[in-house]
mmCIF file of the protein (N, C-alpha, C, O) and its ligand, coordinates in Angstrom:
data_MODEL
# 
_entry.id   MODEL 
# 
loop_
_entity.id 
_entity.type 
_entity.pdbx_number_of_molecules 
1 polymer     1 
2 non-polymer 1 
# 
_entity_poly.entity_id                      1 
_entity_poly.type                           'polypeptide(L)' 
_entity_poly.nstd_linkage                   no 
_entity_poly.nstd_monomer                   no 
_entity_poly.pdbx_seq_one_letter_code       
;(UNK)(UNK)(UNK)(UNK)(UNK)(UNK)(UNK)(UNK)(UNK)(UNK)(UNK)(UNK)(UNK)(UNK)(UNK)(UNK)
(UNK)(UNK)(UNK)(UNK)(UNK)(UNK)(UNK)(UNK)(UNK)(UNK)(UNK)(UNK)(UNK)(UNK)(UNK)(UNK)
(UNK)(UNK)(UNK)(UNK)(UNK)(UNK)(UNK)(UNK)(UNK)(UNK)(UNK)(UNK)
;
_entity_poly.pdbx_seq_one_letter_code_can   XXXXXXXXXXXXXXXXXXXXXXXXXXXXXXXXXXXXXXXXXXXX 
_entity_poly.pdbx_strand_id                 A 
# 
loop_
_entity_poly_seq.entity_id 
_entity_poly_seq.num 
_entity_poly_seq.mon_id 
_entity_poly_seq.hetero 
1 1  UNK n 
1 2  UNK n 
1 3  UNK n 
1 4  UNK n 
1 5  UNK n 
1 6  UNK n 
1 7  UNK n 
1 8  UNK n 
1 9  UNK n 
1 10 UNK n 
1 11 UNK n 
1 12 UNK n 
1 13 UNK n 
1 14 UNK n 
1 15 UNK n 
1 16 UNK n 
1 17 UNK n 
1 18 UNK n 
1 19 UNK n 
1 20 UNK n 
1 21 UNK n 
1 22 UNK n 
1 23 UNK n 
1 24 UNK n 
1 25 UNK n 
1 26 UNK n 
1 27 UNK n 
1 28 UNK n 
1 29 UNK n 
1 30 UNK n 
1 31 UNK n 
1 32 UNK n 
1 33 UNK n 
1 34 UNK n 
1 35 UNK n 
1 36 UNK n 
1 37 UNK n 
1 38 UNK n 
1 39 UNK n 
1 40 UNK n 
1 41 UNK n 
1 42 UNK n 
1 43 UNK n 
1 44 UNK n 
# 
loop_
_struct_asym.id 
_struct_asym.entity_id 
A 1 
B 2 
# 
loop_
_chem_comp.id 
_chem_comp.type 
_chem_comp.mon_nstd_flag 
UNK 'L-peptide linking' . 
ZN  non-polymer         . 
# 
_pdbx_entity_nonpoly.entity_id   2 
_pdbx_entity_nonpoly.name        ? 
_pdbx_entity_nonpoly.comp_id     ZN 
# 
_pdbx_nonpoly_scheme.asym_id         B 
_pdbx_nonpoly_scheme.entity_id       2 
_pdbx_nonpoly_scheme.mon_id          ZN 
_pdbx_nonpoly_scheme.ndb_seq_num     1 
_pdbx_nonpoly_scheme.pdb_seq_num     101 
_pdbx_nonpoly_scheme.auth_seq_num    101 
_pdbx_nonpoly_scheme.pdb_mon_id      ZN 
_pdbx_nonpoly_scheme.auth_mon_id     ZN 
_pdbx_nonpoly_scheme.pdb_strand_id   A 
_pdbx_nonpoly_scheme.pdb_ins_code    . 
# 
loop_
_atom_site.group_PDB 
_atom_site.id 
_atom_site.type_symbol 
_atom_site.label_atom_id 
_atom_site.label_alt_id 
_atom_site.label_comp_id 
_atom_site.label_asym_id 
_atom_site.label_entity_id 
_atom_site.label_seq_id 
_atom_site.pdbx_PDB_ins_code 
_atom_site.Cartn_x 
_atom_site.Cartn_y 
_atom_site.Cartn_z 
_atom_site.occupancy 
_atom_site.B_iso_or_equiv 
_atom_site.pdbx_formal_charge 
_atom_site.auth_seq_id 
_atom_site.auth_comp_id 
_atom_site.auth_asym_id 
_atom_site.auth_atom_id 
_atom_site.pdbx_PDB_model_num 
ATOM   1   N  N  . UNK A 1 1  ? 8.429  -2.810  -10.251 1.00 0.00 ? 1   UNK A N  1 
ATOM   2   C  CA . UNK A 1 1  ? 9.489  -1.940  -10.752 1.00 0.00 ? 1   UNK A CA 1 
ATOM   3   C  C  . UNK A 1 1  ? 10.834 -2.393  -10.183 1.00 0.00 ? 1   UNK A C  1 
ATOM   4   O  O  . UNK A 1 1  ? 10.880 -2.807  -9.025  1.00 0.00 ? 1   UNK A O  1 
ATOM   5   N  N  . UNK A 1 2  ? 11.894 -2.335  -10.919 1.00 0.00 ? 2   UNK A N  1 
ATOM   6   C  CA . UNK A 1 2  ? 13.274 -2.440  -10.724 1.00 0.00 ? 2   UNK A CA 1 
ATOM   7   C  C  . UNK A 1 2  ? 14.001 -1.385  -10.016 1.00 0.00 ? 2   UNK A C  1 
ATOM   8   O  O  . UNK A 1 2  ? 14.051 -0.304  -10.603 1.00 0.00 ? 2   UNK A O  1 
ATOM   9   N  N  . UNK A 1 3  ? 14.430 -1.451  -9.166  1.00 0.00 ? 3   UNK A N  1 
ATOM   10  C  CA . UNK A 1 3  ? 15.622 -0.324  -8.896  1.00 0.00 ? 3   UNK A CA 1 
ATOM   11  C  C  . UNK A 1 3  ? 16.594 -0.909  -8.602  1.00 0.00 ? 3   UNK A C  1 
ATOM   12  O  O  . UNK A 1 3  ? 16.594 -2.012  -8.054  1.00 0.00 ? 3   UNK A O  1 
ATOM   13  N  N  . UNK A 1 4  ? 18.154 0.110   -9.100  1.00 0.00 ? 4   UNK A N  1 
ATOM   14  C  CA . UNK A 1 4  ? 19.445 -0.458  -9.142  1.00 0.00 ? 4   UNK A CA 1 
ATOM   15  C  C  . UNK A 1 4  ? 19.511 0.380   -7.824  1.00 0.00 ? 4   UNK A C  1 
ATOM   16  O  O  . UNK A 1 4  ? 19.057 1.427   -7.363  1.00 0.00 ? 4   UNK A O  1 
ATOM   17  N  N  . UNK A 1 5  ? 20.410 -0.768  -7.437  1.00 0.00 ? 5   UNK A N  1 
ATOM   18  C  CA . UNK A 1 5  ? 20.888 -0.139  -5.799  1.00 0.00 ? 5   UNK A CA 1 
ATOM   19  C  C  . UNK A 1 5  ? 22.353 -0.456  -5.201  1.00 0.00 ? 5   UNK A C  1 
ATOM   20  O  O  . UNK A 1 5  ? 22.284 -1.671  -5.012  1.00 0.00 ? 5   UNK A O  1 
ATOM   21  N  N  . UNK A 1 6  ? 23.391 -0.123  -4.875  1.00 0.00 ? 6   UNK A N  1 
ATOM   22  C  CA . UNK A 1 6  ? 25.013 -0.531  -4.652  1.00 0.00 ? 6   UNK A CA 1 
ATOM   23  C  C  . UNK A 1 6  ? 25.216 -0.351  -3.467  1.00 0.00 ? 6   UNK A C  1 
ATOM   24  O  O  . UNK A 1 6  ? 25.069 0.596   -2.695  1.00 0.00 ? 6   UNK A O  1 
ATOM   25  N  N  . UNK A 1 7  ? 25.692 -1.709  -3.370  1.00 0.00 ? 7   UNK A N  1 
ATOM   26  C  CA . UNK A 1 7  ? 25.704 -2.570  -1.912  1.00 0.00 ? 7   UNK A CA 1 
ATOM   27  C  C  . UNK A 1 7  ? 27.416 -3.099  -1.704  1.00 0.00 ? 7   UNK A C  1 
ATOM   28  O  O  . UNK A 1 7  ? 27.723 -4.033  -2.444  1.00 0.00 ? 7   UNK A O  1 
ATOM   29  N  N  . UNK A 1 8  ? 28.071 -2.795  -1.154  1.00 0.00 ? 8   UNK A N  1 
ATOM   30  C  CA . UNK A 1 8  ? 29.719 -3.570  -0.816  1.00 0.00 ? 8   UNK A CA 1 
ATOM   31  C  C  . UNK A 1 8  ? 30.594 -3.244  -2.609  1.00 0.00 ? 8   UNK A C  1 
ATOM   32  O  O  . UNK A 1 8  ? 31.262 -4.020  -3.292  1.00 0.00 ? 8   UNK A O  1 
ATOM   33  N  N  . UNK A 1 9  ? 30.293 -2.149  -2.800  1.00 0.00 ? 9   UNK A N  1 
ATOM   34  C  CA . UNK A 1 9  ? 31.174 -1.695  -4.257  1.00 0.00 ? 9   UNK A CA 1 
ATOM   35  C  C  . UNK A 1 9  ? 30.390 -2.518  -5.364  1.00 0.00 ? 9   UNK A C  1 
ATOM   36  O  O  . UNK A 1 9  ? 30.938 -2.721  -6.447  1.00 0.00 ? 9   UNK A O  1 
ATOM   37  N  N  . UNK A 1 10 ? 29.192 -2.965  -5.122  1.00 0.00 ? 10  UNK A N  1 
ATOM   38  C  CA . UNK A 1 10 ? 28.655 -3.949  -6.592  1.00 0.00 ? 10  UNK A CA 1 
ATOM   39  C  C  . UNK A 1 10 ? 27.344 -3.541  -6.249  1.00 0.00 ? 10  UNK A C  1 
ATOM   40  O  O  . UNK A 1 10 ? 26.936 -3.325  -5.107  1.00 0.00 ? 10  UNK A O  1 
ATOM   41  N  N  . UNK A 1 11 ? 26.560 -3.426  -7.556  1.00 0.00 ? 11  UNK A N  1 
ATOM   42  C  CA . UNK A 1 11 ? 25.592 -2.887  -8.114  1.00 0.00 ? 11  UNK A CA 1 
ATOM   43  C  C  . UNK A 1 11 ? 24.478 -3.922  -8.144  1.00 0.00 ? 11  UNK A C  1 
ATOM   44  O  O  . UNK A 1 11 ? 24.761 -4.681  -9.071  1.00 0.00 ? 11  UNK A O  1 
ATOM   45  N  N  . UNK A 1 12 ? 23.531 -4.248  -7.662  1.00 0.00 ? 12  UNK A N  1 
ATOM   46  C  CA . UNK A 1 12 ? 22.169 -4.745  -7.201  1.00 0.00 ? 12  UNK A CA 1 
ATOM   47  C  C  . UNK A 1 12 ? 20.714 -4.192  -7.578  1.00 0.00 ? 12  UNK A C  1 
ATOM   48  O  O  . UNK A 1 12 ? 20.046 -3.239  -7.177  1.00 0.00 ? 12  UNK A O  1 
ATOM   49  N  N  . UNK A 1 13 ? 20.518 -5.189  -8.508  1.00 0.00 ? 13  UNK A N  1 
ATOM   50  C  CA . UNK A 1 13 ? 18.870 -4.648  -9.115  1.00 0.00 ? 13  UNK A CA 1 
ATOM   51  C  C  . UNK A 1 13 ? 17.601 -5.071  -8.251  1.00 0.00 ? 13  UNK A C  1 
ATOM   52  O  O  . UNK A 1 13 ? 17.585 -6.301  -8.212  1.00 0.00 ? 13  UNK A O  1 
ATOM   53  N  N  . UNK A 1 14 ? 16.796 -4.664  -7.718  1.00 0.00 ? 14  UNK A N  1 
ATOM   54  C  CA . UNK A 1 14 ? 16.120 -4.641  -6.505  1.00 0.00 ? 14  UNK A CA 1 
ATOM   55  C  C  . UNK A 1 14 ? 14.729 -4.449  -7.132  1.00 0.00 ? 14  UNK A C  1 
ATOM   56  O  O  . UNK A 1 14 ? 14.445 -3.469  -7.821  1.00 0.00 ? 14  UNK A O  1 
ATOM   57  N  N  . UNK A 1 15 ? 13.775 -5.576  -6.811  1.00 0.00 ? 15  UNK A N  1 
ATOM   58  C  CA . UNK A 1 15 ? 12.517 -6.168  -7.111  1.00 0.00 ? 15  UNK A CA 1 
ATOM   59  C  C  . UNK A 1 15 ? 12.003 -5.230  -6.163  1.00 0.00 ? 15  UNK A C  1 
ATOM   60  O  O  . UNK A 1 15 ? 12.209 -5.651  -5.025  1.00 0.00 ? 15  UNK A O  1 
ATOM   61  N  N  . UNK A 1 16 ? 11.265 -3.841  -6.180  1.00 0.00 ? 16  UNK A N  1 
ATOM   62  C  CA . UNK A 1 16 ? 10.286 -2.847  -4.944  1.00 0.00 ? 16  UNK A CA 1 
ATOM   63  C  C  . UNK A 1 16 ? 8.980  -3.566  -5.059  1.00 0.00 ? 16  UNK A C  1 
ATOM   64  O  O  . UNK A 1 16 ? 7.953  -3.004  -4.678  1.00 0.00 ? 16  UNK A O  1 
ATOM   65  N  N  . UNK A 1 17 ? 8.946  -5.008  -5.659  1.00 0.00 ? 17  UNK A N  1 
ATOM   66  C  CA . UNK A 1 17 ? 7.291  -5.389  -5.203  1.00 0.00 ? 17  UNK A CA 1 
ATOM   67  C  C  . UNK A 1 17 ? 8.008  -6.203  -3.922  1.00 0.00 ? 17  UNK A C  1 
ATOM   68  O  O  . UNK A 1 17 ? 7.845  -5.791  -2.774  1.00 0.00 ? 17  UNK A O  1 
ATOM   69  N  N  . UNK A 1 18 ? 8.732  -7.272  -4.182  1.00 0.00 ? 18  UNK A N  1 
ATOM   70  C  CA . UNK A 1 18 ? 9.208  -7.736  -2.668  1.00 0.00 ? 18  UNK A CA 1 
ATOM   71  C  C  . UNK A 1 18 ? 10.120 -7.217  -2.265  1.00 0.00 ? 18  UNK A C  1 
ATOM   72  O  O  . UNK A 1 18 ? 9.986  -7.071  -1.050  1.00 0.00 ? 18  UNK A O  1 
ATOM   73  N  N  . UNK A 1 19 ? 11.056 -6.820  -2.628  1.00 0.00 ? 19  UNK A N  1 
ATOM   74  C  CA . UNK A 1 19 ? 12.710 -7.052  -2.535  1.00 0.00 ? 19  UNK A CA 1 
ATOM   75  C  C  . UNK A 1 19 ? 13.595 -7.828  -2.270  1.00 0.00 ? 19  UNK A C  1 
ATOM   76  O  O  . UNK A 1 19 ? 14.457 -7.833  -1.391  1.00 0.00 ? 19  UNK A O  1 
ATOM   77  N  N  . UNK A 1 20 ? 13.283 -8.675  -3.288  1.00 0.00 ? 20  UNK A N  1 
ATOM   78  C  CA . UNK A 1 20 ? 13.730 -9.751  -3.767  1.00 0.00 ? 20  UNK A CA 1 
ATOM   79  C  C  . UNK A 1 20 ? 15.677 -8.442  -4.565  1.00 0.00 ? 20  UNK A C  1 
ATOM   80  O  O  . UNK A 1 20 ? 15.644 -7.312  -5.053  1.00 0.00 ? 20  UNK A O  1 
ATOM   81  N  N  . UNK A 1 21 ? 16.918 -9.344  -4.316  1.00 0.00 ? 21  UNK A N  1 
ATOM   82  C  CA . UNK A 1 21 ? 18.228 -8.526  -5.025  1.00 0.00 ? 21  UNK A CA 1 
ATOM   83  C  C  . UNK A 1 21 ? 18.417 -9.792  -6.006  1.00 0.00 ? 21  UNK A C  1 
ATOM   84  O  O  . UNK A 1 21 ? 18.316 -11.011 -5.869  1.00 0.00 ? 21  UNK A O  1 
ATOM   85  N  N  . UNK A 1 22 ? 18.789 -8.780  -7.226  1.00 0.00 ? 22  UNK A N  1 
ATOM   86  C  CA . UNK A 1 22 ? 19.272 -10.120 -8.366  1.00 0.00 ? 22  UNK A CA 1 
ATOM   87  C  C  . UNK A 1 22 ? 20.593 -8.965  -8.585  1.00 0.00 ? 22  UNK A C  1 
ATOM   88  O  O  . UNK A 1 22 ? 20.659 -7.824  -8.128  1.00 0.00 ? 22  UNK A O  1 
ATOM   89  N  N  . UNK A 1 23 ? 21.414 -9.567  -9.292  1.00 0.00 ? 23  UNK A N  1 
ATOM   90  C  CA . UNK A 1 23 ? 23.052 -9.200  -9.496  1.00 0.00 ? 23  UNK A CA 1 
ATOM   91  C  C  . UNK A 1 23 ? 22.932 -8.843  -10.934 1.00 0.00 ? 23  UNK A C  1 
ATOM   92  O  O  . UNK A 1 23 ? 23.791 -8.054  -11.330 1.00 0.00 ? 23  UNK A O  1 
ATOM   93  N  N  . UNK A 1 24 ? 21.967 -9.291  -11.890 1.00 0.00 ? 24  UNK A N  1 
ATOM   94  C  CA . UNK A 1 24 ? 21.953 -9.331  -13.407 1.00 0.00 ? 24  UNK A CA 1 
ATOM   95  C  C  . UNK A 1 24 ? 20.811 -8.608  -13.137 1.00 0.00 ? 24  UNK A C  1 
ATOM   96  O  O  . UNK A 1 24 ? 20.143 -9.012  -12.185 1.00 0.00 ? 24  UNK A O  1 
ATOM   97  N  N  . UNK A 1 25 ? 20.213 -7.126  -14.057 1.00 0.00 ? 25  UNK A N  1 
ATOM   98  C  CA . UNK A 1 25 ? 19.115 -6.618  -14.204 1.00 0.00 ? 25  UNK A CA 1 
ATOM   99  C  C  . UNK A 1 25 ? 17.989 -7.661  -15.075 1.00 0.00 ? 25  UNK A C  1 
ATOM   100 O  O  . UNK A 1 25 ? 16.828 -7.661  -14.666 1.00 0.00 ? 25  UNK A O  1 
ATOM   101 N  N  . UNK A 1 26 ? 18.343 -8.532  -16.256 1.00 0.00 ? 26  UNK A N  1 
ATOM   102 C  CA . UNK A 1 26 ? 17.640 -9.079  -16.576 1.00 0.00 ? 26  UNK A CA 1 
ATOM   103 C  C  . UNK A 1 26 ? 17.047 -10.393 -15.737 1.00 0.00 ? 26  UNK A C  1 
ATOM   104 O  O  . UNK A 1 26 ? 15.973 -10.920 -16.027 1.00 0.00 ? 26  UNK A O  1 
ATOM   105 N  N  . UNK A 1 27 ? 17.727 -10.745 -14.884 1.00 0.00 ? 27  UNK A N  1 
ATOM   106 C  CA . UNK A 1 27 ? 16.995 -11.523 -13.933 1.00 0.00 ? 27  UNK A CA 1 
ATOM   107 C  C  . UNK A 1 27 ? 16.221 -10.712 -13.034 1.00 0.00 ? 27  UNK A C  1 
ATOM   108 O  O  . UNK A 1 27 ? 15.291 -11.340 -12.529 1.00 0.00 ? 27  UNK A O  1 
ATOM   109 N  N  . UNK A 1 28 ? 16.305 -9.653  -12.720 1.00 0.00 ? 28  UNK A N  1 
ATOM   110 C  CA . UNK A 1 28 ? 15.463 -8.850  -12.024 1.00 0.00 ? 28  UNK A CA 1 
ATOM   111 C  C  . UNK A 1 28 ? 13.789 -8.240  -12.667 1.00 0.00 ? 28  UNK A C  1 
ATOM   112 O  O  . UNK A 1 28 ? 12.637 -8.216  -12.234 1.00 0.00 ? 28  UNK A O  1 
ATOM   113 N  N  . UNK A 1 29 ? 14.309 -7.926  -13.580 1.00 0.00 ? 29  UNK A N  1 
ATOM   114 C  CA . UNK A 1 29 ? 13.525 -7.650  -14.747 1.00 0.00 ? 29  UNK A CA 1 
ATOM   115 C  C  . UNK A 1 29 ? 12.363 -9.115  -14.964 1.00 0.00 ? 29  UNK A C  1 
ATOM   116 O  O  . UNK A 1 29 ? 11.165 -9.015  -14.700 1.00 0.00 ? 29  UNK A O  1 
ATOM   117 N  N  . UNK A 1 30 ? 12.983 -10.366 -15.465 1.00 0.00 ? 30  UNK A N  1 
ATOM   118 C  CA . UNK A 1 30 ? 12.208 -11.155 -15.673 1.00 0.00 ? 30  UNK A CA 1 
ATOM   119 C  C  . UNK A 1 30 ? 11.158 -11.933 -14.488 1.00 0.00 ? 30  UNK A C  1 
ATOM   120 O  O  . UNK A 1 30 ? 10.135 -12.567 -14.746 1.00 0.00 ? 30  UNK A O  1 
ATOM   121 N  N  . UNK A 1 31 ? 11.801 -11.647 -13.026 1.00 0.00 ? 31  UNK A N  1 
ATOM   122 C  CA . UNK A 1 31 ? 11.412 -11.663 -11.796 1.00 0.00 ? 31  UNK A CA 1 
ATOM   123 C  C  . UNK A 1 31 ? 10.204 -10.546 -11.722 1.00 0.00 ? 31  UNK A C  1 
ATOM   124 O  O  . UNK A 1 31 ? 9.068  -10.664 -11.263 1.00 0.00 ? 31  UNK A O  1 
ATOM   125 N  N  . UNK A 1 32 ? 10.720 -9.655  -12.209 1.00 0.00 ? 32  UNK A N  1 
ATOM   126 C  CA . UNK A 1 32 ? 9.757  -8.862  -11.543 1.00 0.00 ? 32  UNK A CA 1 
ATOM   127 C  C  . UNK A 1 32 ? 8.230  -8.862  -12.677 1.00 0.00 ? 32  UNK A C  1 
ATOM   128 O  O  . UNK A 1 32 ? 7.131  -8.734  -12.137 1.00 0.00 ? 32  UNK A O  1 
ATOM   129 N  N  . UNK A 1 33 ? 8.293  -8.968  -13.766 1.00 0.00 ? 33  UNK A N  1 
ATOM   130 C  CA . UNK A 1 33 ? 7.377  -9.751  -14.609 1.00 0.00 ? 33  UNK A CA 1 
ATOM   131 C  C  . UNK A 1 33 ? 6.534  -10.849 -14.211 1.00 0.00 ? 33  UNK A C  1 
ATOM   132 O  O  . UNK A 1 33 ? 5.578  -11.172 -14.917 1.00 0.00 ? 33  UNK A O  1 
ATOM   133 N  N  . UNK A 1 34 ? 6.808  -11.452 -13.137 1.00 0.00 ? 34  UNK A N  1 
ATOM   134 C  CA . UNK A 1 34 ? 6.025  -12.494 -13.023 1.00 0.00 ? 34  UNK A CA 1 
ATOM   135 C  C  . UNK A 1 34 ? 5.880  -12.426 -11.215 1.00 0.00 ? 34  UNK A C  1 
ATOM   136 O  O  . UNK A 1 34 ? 5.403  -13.421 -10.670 1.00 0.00 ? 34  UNK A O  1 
ATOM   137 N  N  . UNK A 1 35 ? 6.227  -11.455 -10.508 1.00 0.00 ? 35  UNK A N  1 
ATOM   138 C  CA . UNK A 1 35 ? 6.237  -10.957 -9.370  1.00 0.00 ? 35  UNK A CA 1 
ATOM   139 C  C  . UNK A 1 35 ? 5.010  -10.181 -9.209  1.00 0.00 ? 35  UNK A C  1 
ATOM   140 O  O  . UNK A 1 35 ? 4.992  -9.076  -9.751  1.00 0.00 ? 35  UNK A O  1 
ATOM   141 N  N  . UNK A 1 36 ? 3.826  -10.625 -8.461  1.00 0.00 ? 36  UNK A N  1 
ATOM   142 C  CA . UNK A 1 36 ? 2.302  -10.111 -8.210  1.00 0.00 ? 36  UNK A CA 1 
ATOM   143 C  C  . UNK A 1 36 ? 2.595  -9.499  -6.549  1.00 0.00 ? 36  UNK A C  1 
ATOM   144 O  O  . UNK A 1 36 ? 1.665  -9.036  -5.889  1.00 0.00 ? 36  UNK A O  1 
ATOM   145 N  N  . UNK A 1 37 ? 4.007  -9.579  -6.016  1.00 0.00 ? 37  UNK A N  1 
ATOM   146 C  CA . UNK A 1 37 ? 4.024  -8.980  -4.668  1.00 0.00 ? 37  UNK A CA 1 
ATOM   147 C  C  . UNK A 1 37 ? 3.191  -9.631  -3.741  1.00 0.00 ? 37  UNK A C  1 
ATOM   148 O  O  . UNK A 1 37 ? 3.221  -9.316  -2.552  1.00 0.00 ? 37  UNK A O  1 
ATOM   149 N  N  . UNK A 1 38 ? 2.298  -10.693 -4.267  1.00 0.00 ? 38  UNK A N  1 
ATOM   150 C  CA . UNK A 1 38 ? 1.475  -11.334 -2.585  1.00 0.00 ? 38  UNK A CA 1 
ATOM   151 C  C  . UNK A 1 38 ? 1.842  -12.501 -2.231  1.00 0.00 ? 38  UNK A C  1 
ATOM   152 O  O  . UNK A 1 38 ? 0.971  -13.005 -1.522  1.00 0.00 ? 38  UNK A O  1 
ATOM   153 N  N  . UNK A 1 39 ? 2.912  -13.316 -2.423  1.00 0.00 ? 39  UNK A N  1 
ATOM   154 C  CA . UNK A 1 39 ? 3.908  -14.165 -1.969  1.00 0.00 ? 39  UNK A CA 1 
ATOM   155 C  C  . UNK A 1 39 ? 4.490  -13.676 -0.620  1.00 0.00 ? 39  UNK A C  1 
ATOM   156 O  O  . UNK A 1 39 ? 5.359  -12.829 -0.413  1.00 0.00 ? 39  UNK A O  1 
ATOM   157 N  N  . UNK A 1 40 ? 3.730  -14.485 0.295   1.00 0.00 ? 40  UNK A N  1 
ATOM   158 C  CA . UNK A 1 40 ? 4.112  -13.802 1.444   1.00 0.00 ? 40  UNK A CA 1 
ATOM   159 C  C  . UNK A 1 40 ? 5.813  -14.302 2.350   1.00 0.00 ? 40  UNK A C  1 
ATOM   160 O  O  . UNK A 1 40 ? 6.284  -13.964 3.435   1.00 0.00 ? 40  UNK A O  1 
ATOM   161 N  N  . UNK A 1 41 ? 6.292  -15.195 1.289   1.00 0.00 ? 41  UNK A N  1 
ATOM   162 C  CA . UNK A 1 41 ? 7.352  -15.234 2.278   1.00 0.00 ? 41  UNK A CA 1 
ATOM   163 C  C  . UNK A 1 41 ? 8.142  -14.764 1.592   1.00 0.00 ? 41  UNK A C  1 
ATOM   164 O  O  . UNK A 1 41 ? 9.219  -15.354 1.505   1.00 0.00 ? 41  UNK A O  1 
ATOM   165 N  N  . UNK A 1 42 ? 7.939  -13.528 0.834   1.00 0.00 ? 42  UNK A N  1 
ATOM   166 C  CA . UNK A 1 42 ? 8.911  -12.448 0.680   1.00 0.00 ? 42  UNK A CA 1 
ATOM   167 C  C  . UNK A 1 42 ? 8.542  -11.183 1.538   1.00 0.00 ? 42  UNK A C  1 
ATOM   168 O  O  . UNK A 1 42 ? 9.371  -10.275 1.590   1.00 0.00 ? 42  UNK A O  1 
ATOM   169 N  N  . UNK A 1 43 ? 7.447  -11.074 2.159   1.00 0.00 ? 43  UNK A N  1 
ATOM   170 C  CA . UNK A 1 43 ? 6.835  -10.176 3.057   1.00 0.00 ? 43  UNK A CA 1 
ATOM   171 C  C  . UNK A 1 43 ? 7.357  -10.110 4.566   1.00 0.00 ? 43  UNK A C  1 
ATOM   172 O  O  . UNK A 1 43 ? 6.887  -11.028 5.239   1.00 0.00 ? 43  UNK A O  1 
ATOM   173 N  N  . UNK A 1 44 ? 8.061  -9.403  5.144   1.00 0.00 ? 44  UNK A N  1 
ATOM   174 C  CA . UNK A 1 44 ? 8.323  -9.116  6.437   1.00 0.00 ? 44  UNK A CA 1 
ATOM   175 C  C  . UNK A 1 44 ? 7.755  -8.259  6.823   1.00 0.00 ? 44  UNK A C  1 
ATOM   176 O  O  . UNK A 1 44 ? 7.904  -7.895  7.990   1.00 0.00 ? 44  UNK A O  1 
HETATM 177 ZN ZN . ZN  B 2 .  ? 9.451  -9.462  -6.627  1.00 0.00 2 101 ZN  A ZN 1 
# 
């Protein structure tokens, strides 16, 4: 899932399987489509 989130006056679409930030929702969107969350070096 996507969530928009605003960070320094600009608006940030936010990957909640990693949290991975994209600036364009459709890059977030198409990220998160192919985002299975067990890539661990998005995992801290
Ligand atoms: Zn992701």
């Amino acid at each position: 899932m996507v969530v928009q989130t605003e960070r320094d006056d600009t608006t940030w679409y936010e990957c909640e399987t990693c949290g991975l930030l994209f600036d364009e929702r459709s890059d977030a969107t198409d990220h998160e489509q192919m985002c299975d969350g067990s890539d661990p070096s998005y995992i801290q």
